[in-house]
N, C-alpha and C positions, 0 to 999 in steps of 0.2 A: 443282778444276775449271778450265778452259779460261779462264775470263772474269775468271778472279783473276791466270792470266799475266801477264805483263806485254810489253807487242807496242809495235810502231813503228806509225806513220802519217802516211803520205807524201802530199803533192799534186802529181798532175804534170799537165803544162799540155801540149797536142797542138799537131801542126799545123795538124790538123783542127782548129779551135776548140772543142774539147773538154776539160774539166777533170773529171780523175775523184782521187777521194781511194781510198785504197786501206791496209788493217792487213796487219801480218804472221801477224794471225791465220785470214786467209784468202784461197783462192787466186781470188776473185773480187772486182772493187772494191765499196766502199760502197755508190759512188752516182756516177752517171757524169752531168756536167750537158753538154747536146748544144744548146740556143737561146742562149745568151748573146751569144756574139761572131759578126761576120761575116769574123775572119779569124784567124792563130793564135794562138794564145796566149806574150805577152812574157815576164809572170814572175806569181809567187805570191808570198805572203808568208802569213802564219801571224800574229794578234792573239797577245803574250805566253802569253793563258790558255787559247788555243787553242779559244777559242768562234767569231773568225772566220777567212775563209779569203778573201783579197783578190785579185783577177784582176786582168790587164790584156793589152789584145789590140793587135795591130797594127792594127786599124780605129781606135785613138785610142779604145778605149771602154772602161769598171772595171765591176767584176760583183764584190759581197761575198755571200759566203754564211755564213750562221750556224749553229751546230754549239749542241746541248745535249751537251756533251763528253762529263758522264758517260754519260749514254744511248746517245750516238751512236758515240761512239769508247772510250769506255774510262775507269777512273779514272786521273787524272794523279797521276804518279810525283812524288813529294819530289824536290828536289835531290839528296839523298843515298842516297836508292833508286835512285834513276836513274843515280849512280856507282857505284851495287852492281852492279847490272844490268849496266851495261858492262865494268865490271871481271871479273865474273863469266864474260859472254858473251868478252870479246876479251884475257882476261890474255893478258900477252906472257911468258915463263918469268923467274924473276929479275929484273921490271920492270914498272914502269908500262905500261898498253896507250896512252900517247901520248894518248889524247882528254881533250877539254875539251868541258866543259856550257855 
């Protein structure tokens, strides 16, 4: 089934001050946060275990959101699932596909 996949998930940060998290398991985001900042959004960052998700805006102000991963997003891949996966997804013919975890 669908939810054993194994998918990406991205945060990407607007100009609008918006930060919407989004899987490649669908063609619609998560969860779109629209009150936070009063102006764009600088950068994101991702906590190791992927429970939070750190903002920062050009008004000078940080916004963390918390994720129940498994629920939320997905079970997190091993190390070495996660070099299957890629490998799997982007061999390059006769070589390494170049990425690092």
């Amino acid at each position: 089934d669908d939810e054993d996949q194994p998918r990406s998930v991205v945060a990407i940060g607007g100009q609008d001050a918006t930060v919407s998290v989004w899987t490649s398991a669908r063609a619609k985001p998560l969860v779109v946060f629209r009150d936070c900042f009063g102006g764009a959004v600088s950068d994101l960052a991702w906590s190791r275990n992927g429970s939070l998700l750190c903002a920062s805006s050009h008004d000078g102000s940080t916004c963390t959101f918390e994720f129940d991963v498994e629920r939320d997003l997905g079970r997190r891949l091993s190390s070495s699932d996660a070099r299957a996966h890629l490998d799997a997804a982007f061999a390059v013919e006769g070589g390494s596909n170049g990425l690092s975890l």
